[in-house]
FITORSE-634840 format. One line per field, with one value per residue: chain; residue number from 1; x, y, z of N, C-alpha, C, O in turn. Coordinates in Angstrom, 2 decimals. Layout:
! FITORSE-634840
chaine	(A_...)
num	(NUM_...)
n.X	(X_...)
n.Y	(Y_...)
n.Z	(Z_...)
ca.X	(X_...)
ca.Y	(Y_...)
ca.Z	(Z_...)
c.X	(X_...)
c.Y	(Y_...)
c.Z	(Z_...)
o.X	(X_...)
o.Y	(Y_...)
o.Z	(Z_...)
! end
This chain:
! FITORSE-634840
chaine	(A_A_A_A_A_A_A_A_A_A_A_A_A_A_A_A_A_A_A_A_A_A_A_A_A_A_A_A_A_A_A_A_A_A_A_A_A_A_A_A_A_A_A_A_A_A_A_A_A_A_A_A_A_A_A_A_A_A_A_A_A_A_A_A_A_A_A_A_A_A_A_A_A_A_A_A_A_A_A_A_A_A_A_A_A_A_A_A_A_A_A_A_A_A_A_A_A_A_A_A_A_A_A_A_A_A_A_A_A_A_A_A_A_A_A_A_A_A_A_A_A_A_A_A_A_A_A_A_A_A_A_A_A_A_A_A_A_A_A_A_A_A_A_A_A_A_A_A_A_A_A_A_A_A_A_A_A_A_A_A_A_A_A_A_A_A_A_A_A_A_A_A_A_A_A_A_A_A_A_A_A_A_A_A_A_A_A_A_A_A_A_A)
num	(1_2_3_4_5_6_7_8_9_10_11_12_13_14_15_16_17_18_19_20_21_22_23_24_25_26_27_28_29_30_31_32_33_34_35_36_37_38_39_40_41_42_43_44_45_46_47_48_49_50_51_52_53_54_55_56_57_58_59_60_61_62_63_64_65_66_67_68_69_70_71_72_73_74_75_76_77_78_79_80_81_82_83_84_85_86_87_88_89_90_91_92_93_94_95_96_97_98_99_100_101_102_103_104_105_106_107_108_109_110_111_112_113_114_115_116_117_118_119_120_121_122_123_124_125_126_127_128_129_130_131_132_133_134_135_136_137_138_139_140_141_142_143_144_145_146_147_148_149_150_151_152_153_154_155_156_157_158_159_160_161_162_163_164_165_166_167_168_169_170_171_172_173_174_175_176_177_178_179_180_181_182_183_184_185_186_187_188_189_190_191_192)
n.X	(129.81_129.21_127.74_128.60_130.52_128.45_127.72_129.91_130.55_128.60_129.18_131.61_133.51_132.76_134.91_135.70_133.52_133.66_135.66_135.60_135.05_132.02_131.62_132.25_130.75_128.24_129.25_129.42_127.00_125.74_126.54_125.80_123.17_123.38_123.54_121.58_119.58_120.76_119.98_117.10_116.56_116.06_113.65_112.07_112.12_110.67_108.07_107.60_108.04_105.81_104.12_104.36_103.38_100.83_99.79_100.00_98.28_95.95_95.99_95.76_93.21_92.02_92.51_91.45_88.29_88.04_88.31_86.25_84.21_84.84_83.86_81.33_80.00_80.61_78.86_77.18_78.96_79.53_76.76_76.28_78.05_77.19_74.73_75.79_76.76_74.64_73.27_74.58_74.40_72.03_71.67_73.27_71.68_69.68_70.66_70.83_68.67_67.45_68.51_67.90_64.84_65.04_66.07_63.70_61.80_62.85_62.25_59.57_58.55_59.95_58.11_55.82_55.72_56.25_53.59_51.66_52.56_51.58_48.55_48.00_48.53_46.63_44.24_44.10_44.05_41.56_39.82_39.99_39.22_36.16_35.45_33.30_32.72_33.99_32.48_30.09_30.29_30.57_27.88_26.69_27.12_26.58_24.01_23.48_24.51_22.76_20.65_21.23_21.60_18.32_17.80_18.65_17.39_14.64_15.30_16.06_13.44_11.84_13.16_12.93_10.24_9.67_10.83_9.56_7.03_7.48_8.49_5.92_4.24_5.46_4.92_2.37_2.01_3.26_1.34_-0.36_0.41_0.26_2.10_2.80_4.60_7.42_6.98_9.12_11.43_11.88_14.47_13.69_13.57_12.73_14.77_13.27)
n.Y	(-17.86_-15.51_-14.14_-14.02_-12.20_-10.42_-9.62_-9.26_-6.47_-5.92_-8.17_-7.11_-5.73_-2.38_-0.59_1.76_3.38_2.17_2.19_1.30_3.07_2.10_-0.30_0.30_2.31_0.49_-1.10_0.74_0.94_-1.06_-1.45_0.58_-0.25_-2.53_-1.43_0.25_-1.96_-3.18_-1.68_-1.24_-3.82_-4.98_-3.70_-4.76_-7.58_-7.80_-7.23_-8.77_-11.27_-10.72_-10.97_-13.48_-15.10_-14.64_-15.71_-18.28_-18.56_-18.18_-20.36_-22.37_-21.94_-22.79_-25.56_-26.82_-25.87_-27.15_-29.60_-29.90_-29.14_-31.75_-33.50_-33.14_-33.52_-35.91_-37.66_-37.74_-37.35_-39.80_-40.82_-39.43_-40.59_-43.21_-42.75_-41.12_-43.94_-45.39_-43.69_-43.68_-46.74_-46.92_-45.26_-46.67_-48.90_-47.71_-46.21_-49.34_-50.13_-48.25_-48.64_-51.16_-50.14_-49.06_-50.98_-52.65_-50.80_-50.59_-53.04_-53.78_-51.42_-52.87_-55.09_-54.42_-53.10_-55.34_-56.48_-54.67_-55.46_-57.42_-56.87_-55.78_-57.53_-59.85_-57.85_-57.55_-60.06_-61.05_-59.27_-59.59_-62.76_-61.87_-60.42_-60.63_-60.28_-60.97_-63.46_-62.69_-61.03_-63.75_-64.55_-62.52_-63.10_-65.65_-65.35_-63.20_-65.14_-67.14_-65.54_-65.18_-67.29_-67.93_-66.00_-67.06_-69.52_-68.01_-67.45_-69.38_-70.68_-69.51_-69.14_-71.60_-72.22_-70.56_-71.94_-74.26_-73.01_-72.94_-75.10_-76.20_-74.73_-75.25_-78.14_-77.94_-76.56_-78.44_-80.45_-79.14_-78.84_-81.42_-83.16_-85.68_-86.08_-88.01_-87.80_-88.32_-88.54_-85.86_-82.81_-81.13_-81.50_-80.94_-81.46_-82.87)
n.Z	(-1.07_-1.75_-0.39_1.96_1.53_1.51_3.94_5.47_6.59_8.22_10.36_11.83_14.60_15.99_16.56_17.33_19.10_21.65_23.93_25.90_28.38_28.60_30.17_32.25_33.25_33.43_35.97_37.58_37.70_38.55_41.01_42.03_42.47_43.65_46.28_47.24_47.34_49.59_51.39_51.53_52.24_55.33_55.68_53.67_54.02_56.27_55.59_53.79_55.52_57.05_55.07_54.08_56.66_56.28_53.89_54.73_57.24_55.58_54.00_55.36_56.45_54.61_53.74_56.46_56.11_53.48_54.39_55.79_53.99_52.92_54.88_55.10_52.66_51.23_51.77_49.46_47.27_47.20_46.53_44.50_42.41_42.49_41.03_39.04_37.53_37.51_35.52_33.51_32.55_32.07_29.66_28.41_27.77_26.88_24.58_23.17_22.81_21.45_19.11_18.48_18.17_15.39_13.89_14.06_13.22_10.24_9.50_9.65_7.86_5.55_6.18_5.42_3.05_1.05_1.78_0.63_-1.81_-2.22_-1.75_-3.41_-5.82_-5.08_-5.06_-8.29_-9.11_-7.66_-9.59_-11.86_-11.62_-10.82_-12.98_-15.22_-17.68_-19.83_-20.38_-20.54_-22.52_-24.38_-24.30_-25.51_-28.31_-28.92_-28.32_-30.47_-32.81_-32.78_-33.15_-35.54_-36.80_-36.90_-38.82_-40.78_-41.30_-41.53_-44.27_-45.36_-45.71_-46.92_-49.56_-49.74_-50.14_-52.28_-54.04_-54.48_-55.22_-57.51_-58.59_-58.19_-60.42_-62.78_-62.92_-63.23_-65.69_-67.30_-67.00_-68.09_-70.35_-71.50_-70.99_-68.68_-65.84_-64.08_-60.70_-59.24_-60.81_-61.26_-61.21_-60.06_-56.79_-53.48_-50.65_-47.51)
ca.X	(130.88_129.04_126.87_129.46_130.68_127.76_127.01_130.76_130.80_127.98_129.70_132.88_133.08_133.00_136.31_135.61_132.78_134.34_136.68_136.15_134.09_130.69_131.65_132.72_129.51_127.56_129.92_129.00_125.33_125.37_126.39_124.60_121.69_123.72_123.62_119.64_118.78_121.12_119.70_115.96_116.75_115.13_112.39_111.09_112.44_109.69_106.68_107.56_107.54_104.15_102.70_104.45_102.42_99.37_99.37_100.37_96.75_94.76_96.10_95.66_91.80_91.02_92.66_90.34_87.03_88.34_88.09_84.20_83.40_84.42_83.35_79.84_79.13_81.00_77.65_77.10_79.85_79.02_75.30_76.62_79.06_76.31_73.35_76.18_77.06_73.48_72.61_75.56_73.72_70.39_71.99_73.25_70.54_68.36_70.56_70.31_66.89_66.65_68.81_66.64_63.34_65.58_65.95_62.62_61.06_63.07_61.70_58.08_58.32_59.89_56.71_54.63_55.96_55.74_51.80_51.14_51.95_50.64_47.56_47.82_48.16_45.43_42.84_43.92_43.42_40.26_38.86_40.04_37.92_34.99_35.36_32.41_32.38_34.01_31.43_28.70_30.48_29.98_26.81_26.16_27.64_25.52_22.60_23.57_24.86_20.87_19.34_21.74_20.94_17.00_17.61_19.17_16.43_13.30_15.44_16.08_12.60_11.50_13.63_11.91_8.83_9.70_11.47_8.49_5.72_8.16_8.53_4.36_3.94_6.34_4.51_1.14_2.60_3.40_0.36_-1.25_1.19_-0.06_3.37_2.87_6.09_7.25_7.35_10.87_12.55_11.86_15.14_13.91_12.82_13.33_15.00_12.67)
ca.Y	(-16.88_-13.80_-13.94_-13.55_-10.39_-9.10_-9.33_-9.23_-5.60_-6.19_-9.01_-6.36_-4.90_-1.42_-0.20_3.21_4.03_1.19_2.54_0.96_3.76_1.73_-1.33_1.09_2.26_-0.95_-1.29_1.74_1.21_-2.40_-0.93_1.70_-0.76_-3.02_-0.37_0.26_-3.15_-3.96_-1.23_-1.89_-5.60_-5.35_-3.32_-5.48_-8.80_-7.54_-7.64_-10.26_-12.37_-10.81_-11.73_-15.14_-15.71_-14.10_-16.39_-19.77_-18.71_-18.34_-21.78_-23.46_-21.30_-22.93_-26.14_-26.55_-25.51_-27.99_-30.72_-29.74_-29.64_-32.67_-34.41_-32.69_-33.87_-37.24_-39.01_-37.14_-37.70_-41.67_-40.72_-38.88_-41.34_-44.29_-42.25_-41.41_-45.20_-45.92_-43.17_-44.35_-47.85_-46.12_-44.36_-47.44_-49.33_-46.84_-46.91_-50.39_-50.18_-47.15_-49.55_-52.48_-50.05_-48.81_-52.31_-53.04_-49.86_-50.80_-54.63_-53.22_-51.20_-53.85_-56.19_-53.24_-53.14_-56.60_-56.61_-53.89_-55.94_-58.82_-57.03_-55.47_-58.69_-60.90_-57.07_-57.60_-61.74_-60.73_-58.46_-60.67_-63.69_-61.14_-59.69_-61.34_-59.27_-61.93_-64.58_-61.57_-61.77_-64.85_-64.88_-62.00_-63.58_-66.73_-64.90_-62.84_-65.98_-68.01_-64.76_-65.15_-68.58_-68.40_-65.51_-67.76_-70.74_-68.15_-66.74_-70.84_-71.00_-68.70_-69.56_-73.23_-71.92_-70.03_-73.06_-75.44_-72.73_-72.42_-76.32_-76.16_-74.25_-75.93_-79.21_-77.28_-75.73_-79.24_-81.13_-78.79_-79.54_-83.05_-83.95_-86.13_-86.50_-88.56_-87.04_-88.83_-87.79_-84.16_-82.47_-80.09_-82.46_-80.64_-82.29_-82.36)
ca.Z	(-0.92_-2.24_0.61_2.96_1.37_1.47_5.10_6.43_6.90_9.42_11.26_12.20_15.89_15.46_17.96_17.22_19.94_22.39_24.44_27.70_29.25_28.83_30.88_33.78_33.40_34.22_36.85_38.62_37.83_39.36_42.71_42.88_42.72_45.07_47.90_47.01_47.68_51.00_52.30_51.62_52.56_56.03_55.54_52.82_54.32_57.76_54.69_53.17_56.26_57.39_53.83_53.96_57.19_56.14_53.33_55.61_57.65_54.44_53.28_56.47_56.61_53.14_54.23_57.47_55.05_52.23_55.01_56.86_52.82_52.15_54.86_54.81_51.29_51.16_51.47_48.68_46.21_46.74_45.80_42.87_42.41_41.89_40.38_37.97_36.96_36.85_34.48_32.29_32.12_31.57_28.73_27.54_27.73_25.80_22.97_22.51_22.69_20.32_17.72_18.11_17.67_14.90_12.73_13.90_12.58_8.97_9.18_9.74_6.80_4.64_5.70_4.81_1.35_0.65_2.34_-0.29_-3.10_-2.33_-1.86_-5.08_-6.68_-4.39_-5.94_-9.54_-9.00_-7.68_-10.58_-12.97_-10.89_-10.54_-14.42_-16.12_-19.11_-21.52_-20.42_-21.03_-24.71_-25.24_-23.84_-26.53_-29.52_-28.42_-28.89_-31.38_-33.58_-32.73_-34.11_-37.43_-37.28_-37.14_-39.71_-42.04_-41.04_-42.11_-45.83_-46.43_-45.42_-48.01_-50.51_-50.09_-50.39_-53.66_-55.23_-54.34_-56.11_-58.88_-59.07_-58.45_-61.42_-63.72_-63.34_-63.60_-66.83_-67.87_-67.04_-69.01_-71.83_-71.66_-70.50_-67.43_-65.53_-62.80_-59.50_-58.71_-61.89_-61.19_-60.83_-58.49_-56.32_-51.93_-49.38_-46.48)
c.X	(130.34_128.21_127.46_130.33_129.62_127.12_128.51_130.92_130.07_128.23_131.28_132.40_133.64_134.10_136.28_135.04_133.24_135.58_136.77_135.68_132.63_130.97_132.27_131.36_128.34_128.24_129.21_128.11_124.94_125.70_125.99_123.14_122.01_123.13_122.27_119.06_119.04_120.27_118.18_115.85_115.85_113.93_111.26_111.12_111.12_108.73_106.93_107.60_106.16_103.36_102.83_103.08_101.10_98.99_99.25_98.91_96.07_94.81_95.70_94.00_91.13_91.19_91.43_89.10_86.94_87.88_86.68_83.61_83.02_83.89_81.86_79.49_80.18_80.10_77.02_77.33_79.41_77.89_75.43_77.46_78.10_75.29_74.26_76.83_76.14_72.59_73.66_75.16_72.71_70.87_72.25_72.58_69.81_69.29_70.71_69.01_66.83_67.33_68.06_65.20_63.60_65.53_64.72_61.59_61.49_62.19_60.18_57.93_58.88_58.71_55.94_54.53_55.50_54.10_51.43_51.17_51.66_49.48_47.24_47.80_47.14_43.96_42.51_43.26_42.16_39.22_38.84_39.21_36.41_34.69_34.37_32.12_32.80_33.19_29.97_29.42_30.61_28.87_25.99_26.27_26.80_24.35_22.83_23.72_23.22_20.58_19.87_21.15_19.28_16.32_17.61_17.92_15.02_13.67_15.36_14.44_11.40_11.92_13.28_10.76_8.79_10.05_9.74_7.37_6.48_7.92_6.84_3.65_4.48_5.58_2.91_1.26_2.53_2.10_-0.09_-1.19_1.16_1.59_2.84_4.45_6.48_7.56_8.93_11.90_12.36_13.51_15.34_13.07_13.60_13.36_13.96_13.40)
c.Y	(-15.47_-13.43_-13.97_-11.89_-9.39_-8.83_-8.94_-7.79_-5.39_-6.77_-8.06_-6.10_-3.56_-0.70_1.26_3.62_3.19_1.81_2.18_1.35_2.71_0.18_-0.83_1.68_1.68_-1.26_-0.68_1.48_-0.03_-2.06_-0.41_0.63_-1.89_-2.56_-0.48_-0.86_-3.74_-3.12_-0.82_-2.59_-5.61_-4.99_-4.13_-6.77_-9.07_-7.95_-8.58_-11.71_-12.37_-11.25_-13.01_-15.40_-15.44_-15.48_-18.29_-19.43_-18.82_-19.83_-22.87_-23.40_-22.73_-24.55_-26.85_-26.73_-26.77_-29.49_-30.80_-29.58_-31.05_-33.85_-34.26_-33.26_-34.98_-38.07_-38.54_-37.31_-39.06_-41.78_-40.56_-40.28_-42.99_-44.29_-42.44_-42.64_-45.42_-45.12_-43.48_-45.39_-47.63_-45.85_-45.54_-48.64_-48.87_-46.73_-48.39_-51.05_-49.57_-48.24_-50.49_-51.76_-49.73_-49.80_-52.93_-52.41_-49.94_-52.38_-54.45_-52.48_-52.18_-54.99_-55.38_-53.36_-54.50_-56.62_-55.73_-54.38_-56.60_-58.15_-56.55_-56.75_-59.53_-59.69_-57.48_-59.01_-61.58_-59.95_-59.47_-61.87_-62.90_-59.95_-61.01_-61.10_-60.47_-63.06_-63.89_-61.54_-62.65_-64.68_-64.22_-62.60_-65.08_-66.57_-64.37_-63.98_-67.07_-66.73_-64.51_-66.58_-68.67_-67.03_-65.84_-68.32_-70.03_-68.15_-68.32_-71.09_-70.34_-68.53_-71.24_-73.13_-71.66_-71.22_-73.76_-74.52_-72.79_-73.86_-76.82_-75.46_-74.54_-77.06_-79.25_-77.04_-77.64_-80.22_-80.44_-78.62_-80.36_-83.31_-83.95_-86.30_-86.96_-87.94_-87.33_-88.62_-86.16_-84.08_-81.49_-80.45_-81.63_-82.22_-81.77_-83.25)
c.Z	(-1.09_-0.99_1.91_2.33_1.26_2.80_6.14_7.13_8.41_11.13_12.18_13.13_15.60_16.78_18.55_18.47_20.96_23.14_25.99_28.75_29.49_30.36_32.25_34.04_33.88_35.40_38.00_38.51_38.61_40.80_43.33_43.09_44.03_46.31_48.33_47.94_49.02_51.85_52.18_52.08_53.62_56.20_54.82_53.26_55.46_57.04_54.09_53.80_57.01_55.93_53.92_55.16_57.09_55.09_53.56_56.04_56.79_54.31_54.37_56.89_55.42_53.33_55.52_56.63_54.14_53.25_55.60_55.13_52.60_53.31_55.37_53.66_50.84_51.13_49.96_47.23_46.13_46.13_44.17_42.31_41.73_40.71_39.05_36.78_36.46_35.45_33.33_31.72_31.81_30.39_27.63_27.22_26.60_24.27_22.15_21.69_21.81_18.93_17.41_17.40_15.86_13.26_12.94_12.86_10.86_8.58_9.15_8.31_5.58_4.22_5.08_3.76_1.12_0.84_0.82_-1.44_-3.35_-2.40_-3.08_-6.12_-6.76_-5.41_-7.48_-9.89_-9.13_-8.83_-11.40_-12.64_-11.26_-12.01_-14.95_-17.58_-19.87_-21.69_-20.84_-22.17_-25.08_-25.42_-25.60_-27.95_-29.78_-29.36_-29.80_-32.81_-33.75_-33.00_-35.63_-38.09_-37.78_-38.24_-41.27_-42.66_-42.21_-43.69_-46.50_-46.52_-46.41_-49.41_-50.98_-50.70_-51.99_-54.22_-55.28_-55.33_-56.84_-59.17_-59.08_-59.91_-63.01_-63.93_-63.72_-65.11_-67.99_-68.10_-68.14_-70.60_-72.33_-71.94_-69.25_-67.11_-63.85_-61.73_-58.76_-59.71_-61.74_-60.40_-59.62_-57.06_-54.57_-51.21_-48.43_-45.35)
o.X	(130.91_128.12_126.75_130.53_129.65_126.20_128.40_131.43_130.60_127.91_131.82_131.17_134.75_133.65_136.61_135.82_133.23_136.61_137.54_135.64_132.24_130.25_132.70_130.88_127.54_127.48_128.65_127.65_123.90_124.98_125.73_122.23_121.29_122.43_121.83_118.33_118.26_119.81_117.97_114.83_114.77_113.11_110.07_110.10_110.60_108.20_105.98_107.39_105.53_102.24_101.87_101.98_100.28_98.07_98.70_98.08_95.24_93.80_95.39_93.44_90.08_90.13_90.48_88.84_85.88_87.16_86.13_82.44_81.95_83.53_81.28_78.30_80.62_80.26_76.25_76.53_78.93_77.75_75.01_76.74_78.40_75.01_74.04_77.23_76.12_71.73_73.26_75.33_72.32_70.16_71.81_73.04_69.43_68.86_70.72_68.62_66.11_66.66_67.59_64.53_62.72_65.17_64.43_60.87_60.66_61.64_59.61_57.12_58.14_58.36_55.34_53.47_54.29_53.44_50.87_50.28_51.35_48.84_46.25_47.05_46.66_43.07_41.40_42.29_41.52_37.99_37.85_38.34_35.61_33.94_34.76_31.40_31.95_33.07_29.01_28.93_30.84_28.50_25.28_25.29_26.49_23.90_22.29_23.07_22.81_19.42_19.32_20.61_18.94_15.13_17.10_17.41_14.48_12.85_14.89_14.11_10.24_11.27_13.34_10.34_8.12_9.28_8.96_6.80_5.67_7.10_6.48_2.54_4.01_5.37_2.31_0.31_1.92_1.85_-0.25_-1.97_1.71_2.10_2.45_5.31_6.05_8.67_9.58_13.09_13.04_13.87_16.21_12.20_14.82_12.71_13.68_13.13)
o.Y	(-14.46_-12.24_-13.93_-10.81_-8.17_-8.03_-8.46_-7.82_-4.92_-6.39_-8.61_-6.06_-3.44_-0.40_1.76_4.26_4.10_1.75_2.51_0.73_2.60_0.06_-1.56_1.49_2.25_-1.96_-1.18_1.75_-0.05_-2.50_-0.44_0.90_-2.11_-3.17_-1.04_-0.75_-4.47_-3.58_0.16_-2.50_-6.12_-5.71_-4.22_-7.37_-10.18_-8.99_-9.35_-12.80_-13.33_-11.75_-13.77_-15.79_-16.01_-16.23_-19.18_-19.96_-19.70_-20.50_-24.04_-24.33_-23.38_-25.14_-27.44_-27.91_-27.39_-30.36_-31.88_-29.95_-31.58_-34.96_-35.17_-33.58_-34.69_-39.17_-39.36_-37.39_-39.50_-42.63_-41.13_-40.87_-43.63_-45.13_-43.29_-42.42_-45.67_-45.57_-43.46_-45.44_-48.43_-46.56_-45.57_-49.36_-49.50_-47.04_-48.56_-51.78_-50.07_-48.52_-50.70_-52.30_-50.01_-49.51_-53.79_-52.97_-49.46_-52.65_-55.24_-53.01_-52.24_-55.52_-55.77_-53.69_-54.70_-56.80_-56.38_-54.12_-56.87_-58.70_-56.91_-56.82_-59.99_-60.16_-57.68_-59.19_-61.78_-60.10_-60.16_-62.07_-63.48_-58.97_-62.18_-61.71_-60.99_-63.64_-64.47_-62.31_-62.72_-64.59_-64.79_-62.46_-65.44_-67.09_-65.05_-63.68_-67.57_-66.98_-63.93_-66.90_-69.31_-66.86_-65.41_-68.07_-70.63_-68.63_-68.61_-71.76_-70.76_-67.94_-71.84_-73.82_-72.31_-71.52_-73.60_-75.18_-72.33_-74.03_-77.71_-75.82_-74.13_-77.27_-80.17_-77.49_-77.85_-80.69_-81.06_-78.42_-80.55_-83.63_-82.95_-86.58_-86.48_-87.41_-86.65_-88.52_-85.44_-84.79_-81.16_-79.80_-81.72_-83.26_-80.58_-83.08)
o.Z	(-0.67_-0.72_2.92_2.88_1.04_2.93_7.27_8.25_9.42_12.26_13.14_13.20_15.08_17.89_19.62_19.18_21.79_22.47_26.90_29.81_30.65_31.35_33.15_35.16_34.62_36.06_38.98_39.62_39.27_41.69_44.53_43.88_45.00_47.12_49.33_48.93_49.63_52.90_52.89_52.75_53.34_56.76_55.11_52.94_55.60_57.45_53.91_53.27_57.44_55.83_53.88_54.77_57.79_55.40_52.91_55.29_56.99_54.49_54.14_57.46_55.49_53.13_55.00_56.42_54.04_52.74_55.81_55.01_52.32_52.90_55.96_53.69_49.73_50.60_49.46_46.30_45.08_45.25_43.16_41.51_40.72_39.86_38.19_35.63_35.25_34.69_32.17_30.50_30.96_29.67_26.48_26.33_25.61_23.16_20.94_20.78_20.94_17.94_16.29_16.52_15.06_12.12_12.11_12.04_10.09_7.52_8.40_7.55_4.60_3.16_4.08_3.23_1.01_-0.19_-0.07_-2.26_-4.51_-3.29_-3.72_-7.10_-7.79_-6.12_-7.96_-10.63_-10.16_-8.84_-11.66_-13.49_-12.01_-12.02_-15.03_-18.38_-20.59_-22.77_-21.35_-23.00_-26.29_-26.59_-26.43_-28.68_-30.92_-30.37_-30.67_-33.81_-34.79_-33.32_-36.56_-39.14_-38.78_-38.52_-42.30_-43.75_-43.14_-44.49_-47.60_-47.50_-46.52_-50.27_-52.05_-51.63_-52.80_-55.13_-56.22_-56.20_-57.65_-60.07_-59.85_-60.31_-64.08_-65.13_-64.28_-65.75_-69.04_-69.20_-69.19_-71.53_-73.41_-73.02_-68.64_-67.93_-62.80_-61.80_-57.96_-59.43_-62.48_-59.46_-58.80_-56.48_-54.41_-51.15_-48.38_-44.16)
! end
């Protein structure tokens, strides 16, 4: 509602400047243009039937032309007309092909990978085969263990020796004590 009072003043016809003169106005001005135009009428009606036919020869010129085009280059259009099918099948051709080189060129590098670690595994196999070193430490420990051994062999071998003059001098000692004593009761009797 408020929004009709606030535009109704707008919506009023104003009576005031209206008096009847303006639409006598248009009146007269539509006849005067009447008159104008009957009496132009044939002058312009004369050009407007020389342009009509000017433009009937053009169309019938271009017409004519449109026909020695097309049937000058009708062997033409069929040429085009095939070449362009066959380069459509060319086209699709080649990207079949480019997809196939496509999942080939991924399946090639997948063997690749795989090849690479097999051969990485078949090298390490191989060192490990062709690693001699822990049989060269035995080898050392071998020898090293026969030169502890025949180190042992000379100290027992010297420690025999010593017992035996010690047990040589003991029964020396004794003889000369006039104690005889039996050679099989001696306590310090060597194993040989």
């Amino acid at each position: 509602m408020l929004e009709v009072e606030r535009v109704a003043h707008k919506l009023k016809v104003n009576k005031a400047n209206s008096d009847g003169k303006e639409w006598r106005a248009h009146m007269d001005q539509t006849k005067k243009y009447h008159e104008a135009v009957r009496g132009s009428l044939p002058e312009v009606r004369g050009k407007l039937e020389r342009l009509s036919e000017d433009v009937q020869k053009a169309l019938e010129k271009i017409a004519k032309k449109e026909a020695v085009l097309t049937r000058s280059f009708q062997g033409m259009t069929g040429d085009y007309r095939a070449k362009s099918t066959n380069l459509a099948d060319i086209q699709g051709n080649f990207q079949k092909l480019s997809k196939n080189v496509q999942d080939l060129e991924t399946e090639l590098m997948d063997v690749n990978e795989r090849l690479t670690k097999i051969q990485s595994k078949i090298d390490d196999t191989g060192k490990s085969f062709s690693d001699n070193s822990p049989l060269q430490n035995i080898k050392k420990s071998i020898v090293s263990v026969k030169q502890d051994i025949s180190v042992i062999d000379i100290r027992i071998g010297v420690v025999s020796n010593t017992l035996l003059q010690l047990k040589l001098k003991e029964r020396a000692k004794q003889i000369e004590d006039g104690k005889p004593m039996d050679i099989l009761d001696n306590e310090y009797e060597l194993e040989v």
